[in-house]
Every structure is written in structure tokens, then in C-alpha cells.
C-alpha positions in Angstrom: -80.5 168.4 191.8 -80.4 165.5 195.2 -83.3 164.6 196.6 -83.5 162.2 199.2 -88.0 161.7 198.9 -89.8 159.1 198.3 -91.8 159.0 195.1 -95.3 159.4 195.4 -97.8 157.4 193.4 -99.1 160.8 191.4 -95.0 161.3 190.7 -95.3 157.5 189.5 -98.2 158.2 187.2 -96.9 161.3 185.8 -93.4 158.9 185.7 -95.3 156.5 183.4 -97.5 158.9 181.4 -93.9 160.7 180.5 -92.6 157.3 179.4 -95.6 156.6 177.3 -94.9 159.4 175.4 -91.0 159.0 174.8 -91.4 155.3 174.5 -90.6 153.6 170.9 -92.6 151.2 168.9 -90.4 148.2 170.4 -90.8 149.7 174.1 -87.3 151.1 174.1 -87.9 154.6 176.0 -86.0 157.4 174.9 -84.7 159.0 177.9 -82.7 161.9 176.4 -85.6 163.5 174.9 -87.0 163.5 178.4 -87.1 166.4 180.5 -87.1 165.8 184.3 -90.2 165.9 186.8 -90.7 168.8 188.7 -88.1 168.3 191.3 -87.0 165.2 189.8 -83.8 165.1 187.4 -84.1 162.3 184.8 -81.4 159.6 186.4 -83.7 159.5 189.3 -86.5 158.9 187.0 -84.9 155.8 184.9 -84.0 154.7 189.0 -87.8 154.8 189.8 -89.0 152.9 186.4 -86.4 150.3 187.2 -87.9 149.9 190.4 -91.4 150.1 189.3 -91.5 148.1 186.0 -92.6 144.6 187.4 -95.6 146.1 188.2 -96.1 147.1 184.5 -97.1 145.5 180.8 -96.2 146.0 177.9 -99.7 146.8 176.1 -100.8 146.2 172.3 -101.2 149.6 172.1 -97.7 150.2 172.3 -97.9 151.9 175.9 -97.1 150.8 179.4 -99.8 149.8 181.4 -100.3 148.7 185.0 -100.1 145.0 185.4 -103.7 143.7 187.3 -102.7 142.6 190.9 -104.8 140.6 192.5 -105.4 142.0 195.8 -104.5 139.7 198.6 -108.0 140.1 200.9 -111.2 140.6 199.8 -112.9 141.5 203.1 -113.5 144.1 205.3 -110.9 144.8 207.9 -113.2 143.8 211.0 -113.3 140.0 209.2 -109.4 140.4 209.0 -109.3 140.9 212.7 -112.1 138.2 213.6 -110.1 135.7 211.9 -106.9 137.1 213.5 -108.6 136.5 217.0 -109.9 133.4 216.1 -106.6 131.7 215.5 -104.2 134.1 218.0 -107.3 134.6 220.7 -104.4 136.2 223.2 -102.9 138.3 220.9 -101.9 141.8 221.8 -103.6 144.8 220.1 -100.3 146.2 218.7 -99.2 143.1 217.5 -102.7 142.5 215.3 -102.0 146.6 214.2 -98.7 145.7 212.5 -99.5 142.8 211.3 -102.7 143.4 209.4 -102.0 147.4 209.1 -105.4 148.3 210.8 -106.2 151.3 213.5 -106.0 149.9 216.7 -109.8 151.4 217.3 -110.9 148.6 214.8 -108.5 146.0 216.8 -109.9 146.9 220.0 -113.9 147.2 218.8 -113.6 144.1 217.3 -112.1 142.3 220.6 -114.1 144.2 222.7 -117.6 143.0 221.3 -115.7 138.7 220.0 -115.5 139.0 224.5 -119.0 139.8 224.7 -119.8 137.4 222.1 -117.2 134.8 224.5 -116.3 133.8 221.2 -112.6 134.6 223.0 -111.8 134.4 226.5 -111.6 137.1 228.2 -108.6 138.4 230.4 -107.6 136.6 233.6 -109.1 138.9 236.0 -107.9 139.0 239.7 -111.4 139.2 240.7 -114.2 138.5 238.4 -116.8 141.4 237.7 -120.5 139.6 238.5 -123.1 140.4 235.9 -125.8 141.5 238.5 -128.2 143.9 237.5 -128.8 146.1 240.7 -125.9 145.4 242.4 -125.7 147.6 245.4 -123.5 148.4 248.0 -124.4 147.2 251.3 -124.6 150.2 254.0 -121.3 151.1 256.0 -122.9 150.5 259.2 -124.7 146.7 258.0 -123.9 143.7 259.6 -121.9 141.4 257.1 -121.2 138.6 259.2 -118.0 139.5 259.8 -117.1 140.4 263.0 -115.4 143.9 263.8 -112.1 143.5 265.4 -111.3 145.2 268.5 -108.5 148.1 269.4 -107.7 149.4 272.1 -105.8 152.5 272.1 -103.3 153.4 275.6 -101.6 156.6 275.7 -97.9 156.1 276.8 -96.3 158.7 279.7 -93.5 158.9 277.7 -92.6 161.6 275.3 -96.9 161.8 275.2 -96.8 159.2 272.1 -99.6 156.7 271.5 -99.8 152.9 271.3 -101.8 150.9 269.6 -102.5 147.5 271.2 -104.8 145.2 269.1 -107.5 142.7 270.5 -108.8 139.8 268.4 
């Protein structure tokens, strides 16, 4: 019986709790008095422990039990990404995703607010948004300062086509 599946880590407990209870005083497991997992024939099993027994002890108790690993980070995944940004302040979203294995809604609330902070510059805008509270727009028919340019506008006997001819 082939299957090409990954193990899950309930097969992997169920893997270990079958081995604790076919396992000798020394820790020498007994794998033909095993019967396979459901779905699982017993070569892949003695596959899976090989694979799997680093992260395991042998205990007093004469079982197998799982090794403490310290876990790498202690802090919340928005510190993970304010320290990301503090030391790669241009980095791109996707990059920080699949490198620190967050949602990229954390990756972009987190730059989102370190910008508004301006504790990381923010992008290099073509034209600059201007923090005005009640910015308006001026009326379409306001002087500006500017002055209009002027156009004449000649209609050709030919074909009855029209030319532009422009005035400065």
C-alpha cells in the first residue's frame, strides 16, 4: 500500500505513541509486532521515525519523549516585522512574507503605521501628497495666475476639414 502524503503531526504522535508501546527496556522497538497506521504500512513508519528521531529522548521511563526545542523568537510577529523594517527599511512585502512566514496583512499594517510613525521613509513619490487639512480645489473658472493660452480655430475649403492654429 504507496502513498505518496506527507505525515501529519497527529500521524507523528500516533507514530510515537505506537512505538512506546512495542519499544523494549533498552529502547530497541519491535517493529514486527507492529501493525501499520491507518493508511500507513509499517516500512513507511520505521521511514518516518528515522526521520523524526532527533527530535526525540530517550526518557527514564523507558518511553520516547519529545526533546524541548527552544523556540527561536519569543515575540509577537508585528515585533518580528518592526525589526525586519528597521534593518531592511526598503524591503518588499513579499520578500519580509517568506522570510519571516507572516500574512502579508501584518507586513503591510505594520509598514503602513512604522511610515506614519516616519520611523521608515516613505516611498519616492512623483509628487508629494501635502498634509493640509481643508484642502480644496480651486473653482474651474478662478484666476490662477496662469495665463489661458489662445486658439484660434480656421475652417479649411478643402475636403471641409478643420485646422487648428495655436496662438501664444
Amino acid at each position: 500500500m504507496k502513498k505518496d502524503r506527507k505525515y501529519s503531526s497527529y500521524e507523528d504522535v500516533l507514530l510515537v505513541q505506537a512505538i512506546n508501546r512495542h519499544v523494549g527496556i533498552t529502547g530497541v522497538i519491535q517493529w514486527s509486532k507492529m501493525r501499520g497506521l491507518q493508511g500507513r504500512d509499517v516500512k513507511s513508519m520505521q521511514n518516518r521515525w528515522t526521520m523524526i528521531k532527533k527530535n526525540y529522548i530517550w526518557g527514564r521511563e523507558g518511553t520516547w519523549k519529545l526533546r524541548e526545542v527552544p523556540r527561536e523568537y519569543t515575540g509577537t510577529k508585528t515585533k518580528k516585522v518592526q525589526e525586519y523594517f528597521a534593518q531592511f527599511p526598503h524591503a518588499k512585502p513579499t520578500e519580509v512574507c517568506r522570510e519571516l512566514d507572516v500574512n502579508h496583512n501584518t507586513v503591510y499594517s505594520v509598514r503602513r503605521n512604522m511610515r506614519k510613525e516616519g520611523l521608515i521613509p516613505t516611498k519616492g513619490n512623483a509628487t508629494p501628497i501635502a498634509d493640509v487639512v481643508n484642502a480644496r480645489k480651486t473653482p474651474q473658472n478662478a484666476y490662477t495666475g496662469v495665463l489661458p493660452k489662445r486658439v484660434v480655430v480656421k475652417k479649411s475649403l478643402l475636403w471641409g476639414a478643420f485646422t487648428f492654429e495655436r496662438y501664444e
